[in-house]
C-alpha positions as a Markdown table, in Angstrom:
| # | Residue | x | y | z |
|---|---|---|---|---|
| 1 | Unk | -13.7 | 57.6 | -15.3 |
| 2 | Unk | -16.4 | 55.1 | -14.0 |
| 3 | Unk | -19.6 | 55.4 | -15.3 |
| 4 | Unk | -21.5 | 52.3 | -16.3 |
| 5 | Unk | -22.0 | 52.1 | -19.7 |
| 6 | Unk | -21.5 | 48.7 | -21.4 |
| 7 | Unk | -19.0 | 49.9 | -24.0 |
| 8 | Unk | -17.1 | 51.5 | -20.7 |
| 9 | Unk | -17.4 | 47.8 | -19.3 |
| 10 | Unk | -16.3 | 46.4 | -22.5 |
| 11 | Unk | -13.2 | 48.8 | -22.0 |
| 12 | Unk | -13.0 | 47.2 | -18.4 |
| 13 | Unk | -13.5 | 43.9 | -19.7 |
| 14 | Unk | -10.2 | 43.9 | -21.8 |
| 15 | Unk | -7.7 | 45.7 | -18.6 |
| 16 | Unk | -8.9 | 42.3 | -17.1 |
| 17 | Unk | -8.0 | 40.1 | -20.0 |
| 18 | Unk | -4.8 | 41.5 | -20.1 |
| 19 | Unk | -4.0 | 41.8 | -16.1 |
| 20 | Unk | -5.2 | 38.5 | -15.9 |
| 21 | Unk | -2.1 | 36.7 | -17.7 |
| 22 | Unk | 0.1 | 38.0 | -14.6 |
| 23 | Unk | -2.3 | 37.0 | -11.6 |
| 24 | Unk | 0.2 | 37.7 | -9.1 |
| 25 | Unk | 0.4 | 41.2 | -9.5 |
| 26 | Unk | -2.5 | 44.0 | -8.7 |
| 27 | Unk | -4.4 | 46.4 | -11.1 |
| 28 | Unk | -3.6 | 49.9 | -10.6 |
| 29 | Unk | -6.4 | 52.4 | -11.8 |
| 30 | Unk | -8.8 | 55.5 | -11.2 |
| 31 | Unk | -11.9 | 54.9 | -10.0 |
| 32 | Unk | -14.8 | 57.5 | -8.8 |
| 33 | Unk | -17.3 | 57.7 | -5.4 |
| 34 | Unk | -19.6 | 54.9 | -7.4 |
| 35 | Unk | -16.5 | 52.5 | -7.5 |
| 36 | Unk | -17.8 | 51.6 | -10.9 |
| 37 | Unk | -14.7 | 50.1 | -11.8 |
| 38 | Unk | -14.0 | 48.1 | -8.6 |
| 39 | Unk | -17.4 | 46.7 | -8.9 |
| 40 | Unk | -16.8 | 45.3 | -12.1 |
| 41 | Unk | -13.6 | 43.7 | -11.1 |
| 42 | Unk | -15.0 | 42.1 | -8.1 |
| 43 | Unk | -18.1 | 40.5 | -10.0 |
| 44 | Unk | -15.6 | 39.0 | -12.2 |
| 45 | Unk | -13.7 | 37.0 | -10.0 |
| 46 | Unk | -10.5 | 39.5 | -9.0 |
| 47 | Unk | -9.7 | 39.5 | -5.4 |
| 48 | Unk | -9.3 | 42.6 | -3.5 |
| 49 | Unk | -5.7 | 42.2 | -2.3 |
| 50 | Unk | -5.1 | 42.7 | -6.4 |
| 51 | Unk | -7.2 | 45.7 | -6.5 |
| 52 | Unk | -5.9 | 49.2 | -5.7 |
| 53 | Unk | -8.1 | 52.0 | -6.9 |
| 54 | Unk | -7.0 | 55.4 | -6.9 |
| 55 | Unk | -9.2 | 58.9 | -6.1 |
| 56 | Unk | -8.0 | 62.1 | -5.1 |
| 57 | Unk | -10.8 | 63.3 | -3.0 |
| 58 | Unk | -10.5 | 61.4 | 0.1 |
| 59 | Unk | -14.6 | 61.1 | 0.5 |
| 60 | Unk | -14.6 | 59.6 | -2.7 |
| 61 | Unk | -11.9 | 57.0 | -1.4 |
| 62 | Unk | -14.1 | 56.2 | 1.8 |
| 63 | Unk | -17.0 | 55.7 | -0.7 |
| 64 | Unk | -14.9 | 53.3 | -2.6 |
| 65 | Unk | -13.8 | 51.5 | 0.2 |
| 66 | Unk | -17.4 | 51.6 | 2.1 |
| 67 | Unk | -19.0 | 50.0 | -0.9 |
| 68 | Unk | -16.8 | 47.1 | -2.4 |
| 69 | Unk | -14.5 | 47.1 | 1.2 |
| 70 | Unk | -11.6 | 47.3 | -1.3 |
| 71 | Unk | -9.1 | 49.6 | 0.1 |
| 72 | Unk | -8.5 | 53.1 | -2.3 |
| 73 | Unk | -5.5 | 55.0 | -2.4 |
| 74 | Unk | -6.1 | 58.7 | -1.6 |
| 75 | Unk | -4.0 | 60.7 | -4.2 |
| 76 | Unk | -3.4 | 61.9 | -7.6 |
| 77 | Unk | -2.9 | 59.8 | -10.0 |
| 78 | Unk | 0.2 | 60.9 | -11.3 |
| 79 | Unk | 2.0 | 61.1 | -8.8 |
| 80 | Unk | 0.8 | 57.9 | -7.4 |
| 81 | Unk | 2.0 | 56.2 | -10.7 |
| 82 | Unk | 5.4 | 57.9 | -10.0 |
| 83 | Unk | 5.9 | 57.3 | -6.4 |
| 84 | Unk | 5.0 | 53.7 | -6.7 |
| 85 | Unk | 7.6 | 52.7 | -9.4 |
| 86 | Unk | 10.1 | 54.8 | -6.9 |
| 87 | Unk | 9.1 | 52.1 | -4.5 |
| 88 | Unk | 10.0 | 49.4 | -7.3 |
| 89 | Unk | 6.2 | 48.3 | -6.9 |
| 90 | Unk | 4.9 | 46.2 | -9.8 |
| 91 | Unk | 1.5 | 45.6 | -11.1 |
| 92 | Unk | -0.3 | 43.9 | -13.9 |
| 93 | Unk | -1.7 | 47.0 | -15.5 |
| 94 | Unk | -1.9 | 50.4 | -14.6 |
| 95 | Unk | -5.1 | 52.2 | -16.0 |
| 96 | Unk | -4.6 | 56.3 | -16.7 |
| 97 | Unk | -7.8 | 56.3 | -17.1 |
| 98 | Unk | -7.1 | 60.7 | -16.8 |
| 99 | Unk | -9.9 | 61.9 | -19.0 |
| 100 | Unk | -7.8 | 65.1 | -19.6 |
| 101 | Unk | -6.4 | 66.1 | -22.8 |
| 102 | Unk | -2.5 | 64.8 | -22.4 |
| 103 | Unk | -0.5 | 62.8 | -20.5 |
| 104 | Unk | 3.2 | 63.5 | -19.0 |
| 105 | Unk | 6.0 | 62.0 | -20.3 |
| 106 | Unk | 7.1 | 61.2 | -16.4 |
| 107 | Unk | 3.9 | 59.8 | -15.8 |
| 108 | Unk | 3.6 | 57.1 | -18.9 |
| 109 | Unk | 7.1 | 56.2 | -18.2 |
| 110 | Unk | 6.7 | 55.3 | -14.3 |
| 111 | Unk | 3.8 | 53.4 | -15.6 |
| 112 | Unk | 5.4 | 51.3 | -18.2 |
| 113 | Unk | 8.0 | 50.5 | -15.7 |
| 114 | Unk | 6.0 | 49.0 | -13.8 |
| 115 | Unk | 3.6 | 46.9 | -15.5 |
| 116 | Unk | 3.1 | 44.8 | -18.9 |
| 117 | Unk | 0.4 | 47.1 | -20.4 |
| 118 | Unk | -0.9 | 50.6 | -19.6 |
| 119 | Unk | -4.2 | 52.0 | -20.6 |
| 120 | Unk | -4.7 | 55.8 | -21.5 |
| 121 | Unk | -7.7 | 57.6 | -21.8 |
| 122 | Unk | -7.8 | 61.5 | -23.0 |
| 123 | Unk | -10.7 | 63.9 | -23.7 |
| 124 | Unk | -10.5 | 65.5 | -26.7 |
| 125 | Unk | -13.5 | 68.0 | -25.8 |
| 126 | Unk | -13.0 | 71.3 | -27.4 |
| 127 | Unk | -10.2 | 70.5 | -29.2 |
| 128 | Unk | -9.8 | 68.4 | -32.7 |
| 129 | Unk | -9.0 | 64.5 | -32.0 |
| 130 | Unk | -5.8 | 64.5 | -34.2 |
| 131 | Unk | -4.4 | 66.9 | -32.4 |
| 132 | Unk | -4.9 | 65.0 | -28.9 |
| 133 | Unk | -3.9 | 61.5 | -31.0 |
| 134 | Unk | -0.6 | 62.8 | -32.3 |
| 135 | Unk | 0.8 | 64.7 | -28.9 |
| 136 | Unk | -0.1 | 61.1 | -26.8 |
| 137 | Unk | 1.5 | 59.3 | -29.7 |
| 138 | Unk | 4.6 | 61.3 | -29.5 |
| 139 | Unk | 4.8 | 61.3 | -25.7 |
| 140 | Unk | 4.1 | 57.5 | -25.7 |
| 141 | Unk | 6.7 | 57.0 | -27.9 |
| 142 | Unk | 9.4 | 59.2 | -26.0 |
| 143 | Unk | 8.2 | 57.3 | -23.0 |
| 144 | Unk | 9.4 | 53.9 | -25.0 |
| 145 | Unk | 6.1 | 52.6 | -25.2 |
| 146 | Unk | 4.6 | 51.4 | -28.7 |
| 147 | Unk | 0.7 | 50.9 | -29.5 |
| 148 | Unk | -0.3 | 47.5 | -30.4 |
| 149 | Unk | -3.4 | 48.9 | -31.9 |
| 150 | Unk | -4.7 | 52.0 | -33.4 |
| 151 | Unk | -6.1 | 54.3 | -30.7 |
| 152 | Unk | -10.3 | 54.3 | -30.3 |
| 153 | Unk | -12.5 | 56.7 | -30.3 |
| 154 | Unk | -15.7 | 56.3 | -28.6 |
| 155 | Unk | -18.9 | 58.7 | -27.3 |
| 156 | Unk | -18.7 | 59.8 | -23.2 |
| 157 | Unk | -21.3 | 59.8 | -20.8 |
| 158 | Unk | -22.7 | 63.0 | -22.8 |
| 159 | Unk | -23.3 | 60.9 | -25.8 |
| 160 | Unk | -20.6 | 62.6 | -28.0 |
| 161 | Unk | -17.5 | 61.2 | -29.1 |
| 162 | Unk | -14.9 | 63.1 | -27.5 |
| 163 | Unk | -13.2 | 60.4 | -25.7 |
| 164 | Unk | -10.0 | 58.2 | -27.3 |
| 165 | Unk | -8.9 | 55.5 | -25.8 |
| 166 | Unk | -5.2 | 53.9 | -26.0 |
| 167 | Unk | -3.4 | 50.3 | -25.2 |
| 168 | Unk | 0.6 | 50.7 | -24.5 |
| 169 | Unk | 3.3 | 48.0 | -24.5 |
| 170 | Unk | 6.6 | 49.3 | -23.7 |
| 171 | Unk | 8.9 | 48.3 | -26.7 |
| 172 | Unk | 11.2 | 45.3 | -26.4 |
| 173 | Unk | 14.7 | 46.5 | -25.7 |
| 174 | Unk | 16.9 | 45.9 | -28.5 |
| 175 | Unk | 19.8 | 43.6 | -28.5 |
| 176 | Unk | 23.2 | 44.8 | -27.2 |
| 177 | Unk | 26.0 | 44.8 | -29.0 |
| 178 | Unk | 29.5 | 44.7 | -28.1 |
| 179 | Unk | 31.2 | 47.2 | -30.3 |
| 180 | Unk | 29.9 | 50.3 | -32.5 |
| 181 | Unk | 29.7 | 49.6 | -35.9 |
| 182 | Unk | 31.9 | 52.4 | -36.5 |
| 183 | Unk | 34.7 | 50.0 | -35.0 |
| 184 | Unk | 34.0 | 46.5 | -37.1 |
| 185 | Unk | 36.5 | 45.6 | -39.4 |
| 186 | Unk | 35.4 | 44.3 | -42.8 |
| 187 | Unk | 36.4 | 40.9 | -43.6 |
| 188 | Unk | 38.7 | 40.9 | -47.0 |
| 189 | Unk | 37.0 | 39.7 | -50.3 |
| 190 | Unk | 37.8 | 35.8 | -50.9 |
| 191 | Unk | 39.4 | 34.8 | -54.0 |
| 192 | Unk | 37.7 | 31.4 | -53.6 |
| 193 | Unk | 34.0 | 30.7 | -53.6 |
| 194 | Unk | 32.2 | 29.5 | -50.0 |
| 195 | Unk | 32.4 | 25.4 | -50.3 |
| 196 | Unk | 30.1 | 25.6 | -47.7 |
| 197 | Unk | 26.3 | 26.8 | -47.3 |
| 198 | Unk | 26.0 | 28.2 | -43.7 |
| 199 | Unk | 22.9 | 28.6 | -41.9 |
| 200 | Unk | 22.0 | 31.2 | -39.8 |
| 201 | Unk | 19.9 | 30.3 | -37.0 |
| 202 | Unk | 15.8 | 31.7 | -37.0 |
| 203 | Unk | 15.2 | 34.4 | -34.4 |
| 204 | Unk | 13.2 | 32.3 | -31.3 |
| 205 | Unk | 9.4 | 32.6 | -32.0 |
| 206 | Unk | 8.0 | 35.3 | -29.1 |
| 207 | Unk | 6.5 | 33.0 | -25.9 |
| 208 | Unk | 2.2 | 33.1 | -25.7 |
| 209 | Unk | 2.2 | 35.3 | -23.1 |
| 210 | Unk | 4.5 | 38.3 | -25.0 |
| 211 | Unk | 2.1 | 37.9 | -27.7 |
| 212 | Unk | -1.2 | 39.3 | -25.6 |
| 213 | Unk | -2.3 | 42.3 | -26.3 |
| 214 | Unk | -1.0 | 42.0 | -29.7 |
| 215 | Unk | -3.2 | 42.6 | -32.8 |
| 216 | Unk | -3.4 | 39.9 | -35.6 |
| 217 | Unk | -4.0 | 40.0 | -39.2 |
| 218 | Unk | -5.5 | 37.2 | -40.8 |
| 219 | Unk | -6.2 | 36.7 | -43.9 |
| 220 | Unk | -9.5 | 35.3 | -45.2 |
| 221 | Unk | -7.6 | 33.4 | -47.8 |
| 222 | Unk | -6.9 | 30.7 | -44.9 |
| 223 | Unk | -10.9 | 29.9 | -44.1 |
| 224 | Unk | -11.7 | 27.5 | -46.3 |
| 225 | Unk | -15.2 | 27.5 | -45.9 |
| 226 | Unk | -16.4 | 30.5 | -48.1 |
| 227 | Unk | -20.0 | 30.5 | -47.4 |
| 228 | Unk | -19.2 | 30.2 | -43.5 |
| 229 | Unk | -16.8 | 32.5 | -43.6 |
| 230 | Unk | -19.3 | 35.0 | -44.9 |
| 231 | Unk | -21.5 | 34.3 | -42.5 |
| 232 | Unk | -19.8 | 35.2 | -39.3 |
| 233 | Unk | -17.4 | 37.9 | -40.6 |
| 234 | Unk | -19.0 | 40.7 | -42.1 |
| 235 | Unk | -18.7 | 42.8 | -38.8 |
| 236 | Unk | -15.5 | 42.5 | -38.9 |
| 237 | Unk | -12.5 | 45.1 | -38.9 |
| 238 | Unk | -10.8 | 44.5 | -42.5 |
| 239 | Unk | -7.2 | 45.7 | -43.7 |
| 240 | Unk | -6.1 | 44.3 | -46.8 |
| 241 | Unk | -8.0 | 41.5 | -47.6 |
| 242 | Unk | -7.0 | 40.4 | -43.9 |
| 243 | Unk | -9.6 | 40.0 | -40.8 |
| 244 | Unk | -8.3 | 41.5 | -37.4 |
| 245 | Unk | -8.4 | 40.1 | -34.1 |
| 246 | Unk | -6.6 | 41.1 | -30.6 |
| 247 | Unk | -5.0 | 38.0 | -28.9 |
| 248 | Unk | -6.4 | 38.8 | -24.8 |
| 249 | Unk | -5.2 | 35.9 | -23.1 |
| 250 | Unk | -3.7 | 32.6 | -23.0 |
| 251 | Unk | -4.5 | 29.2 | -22.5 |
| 252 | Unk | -2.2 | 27.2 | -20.2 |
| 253 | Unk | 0.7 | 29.8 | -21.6 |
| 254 | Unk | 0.7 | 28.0 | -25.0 |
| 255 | Unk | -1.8 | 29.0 | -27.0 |
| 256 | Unk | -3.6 | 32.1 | -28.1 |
| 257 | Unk | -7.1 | 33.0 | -27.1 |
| 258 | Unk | -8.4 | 35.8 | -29.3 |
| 259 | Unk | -11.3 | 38.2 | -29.8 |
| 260 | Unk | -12.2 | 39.9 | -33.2 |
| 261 | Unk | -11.9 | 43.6 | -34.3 |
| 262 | Unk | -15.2 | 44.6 | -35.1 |
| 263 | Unk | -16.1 | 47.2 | -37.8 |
| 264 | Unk | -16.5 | 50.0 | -35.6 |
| 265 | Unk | -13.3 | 49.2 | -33.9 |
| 266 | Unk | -14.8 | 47.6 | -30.4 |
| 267 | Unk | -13.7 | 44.3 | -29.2 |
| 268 | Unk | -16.4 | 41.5 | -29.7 |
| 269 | Unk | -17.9 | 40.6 | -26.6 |
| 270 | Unk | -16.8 | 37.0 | -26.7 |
| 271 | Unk | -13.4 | 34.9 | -27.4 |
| 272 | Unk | -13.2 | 33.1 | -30.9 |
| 273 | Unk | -13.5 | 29.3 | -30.3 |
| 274 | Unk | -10.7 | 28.3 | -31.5 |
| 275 | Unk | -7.0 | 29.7 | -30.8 |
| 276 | Unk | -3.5 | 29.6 | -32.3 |
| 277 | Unk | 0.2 | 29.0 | -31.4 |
| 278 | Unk | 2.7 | 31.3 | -31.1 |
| 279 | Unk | 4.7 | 29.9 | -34.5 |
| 280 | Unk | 1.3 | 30.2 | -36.1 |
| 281 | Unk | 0.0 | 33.8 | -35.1 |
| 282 | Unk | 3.8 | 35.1 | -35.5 |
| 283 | Unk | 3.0 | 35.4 | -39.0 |
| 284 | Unk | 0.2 | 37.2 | -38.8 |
| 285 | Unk | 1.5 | 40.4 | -37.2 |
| 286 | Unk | 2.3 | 41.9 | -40.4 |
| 287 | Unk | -0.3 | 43.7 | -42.4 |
């Protein structure tokens, strides 16, 4: 839950990349009697009205609060996550970070109802990790979330890698339509050809800040640059002849800042240096 290893800060490192585009709200997430979590936060620049860590033992929660004087919420998690959306409260991402082997369906739904992106973290200790992988998948997908990534594995605090890690977006909700199809009324054939071409307007390209989160696919067909290219790349996550990178933020809400994919499916510790628009990455979301 909040031990300090770096790839757990490098997990911590992209909740704040993400709860970052939507400043106004707080972070809901577990944290433990070190306040691992909390600290991290604070160090990088998050205020603590926009912190609200969650334990259930209450000396844990005095801990928290005695050592970062960020106030914790004394509760379980779940049903904090499903009180709070009750309320109508909002936040910029909620963190399950549960360490148990499934989530409820109740649970993931209060949580994407009330923020942009959820993290999930399940144990997959004495039981094989496709089993764990497929239940959250189905139970995030009854929830209406959708995974903009494949889930990650990666070793605990005991050095073995029984821990899987997942990002959530709740899906976009599809357009409404005003009668069932069952109802429409084909037009008659024409005797006449069309004497005029009609053209359908392009669906509006997704704004920069509905694209974070989102994983890219690049090919290496659009570096020009061979030898540089080969350089810098050869850590990095490859799917078809295509490089991948995570956009995490935005800059000014118009263009994408990114981070690569690397080979053993962590995030690179630091943003590419250049970006992209939303028209541009749009394109690239396809493998």
């Amino acid at each position: 839950m909040s031990y300090g290893t770096p790839l757990k800060n490098t997990h911590r490192a992209v909740v704040l990349e993400l709860a970052n585009a939507d400043p106004d709200h707080s972070i809901l997430y577990l944290d433990d009697d070190t306040a691992g979590a909390t600290i991290f936060f604070r160090e990088h620049g998050v205020s603590t009205k926009r912190l609200a860590p969650v334990n259930y033992s209450r000396d844990a929660c005095t801990d928290i609060t005695r050592i970062t004087k960020v106030s914790a919420i004394c509760g379980d998690m779940n049903e904090v996550v499903v009180s709070r959306h009750e309320n109508g409260d909002r936040y910029s991402f909620v963190w399950l970070d549960l360490q148990c082997r499934t989530i409820t369906r109740e649970t993931l739904t209060a949580s994407l109802g009330m923020a942009p992106y959820v993290g999930l973290t399940l144990s997959t200790r004495g039981v094989p990790s496709a089993t764990v992988i497929k239940d959250a998948l189905r139970i995030i997908r009854l929830s209406g979330g959708v995974c903009p990534e494949d889930p990650t594995r990666y070793r605990g605090k005991n050095g073995i890698t029984n821990v899987v890690r997942f990002l959530i977006m709740a899906k976009s909700k599809p357009t409404s339509v005003a009668k069932s199809c069952t109802t429409l009324t084909l037009p008659q054939p024409r005797t006449k050809p069309l004497t005029k071409t009609v053209d359908l307007p392009s669906p509006p390209t997704p704004t920069a800040d509905a694209f974070v989160g989102t994983v890219l696919y690049i090919p290496t067909s659009e570096w020009t640059n061979k030898k540089e290219l080969a350089t810098w790349s050869t850590d990095i996550k490859e799917k078809r002849g295509k490089l991948c990178f995570r956009v995490v933020g935005t800059h000014y809400h118009k263009k994408l800042a990114l981070r690569a994919i690397m080979k053993n499916n962590r995030m690179n510790t630091t943003k590419e240096h250049w970006t992209l628009t939303p028209t541009m990455a749009d394109k690239y979301r396809i493998v």
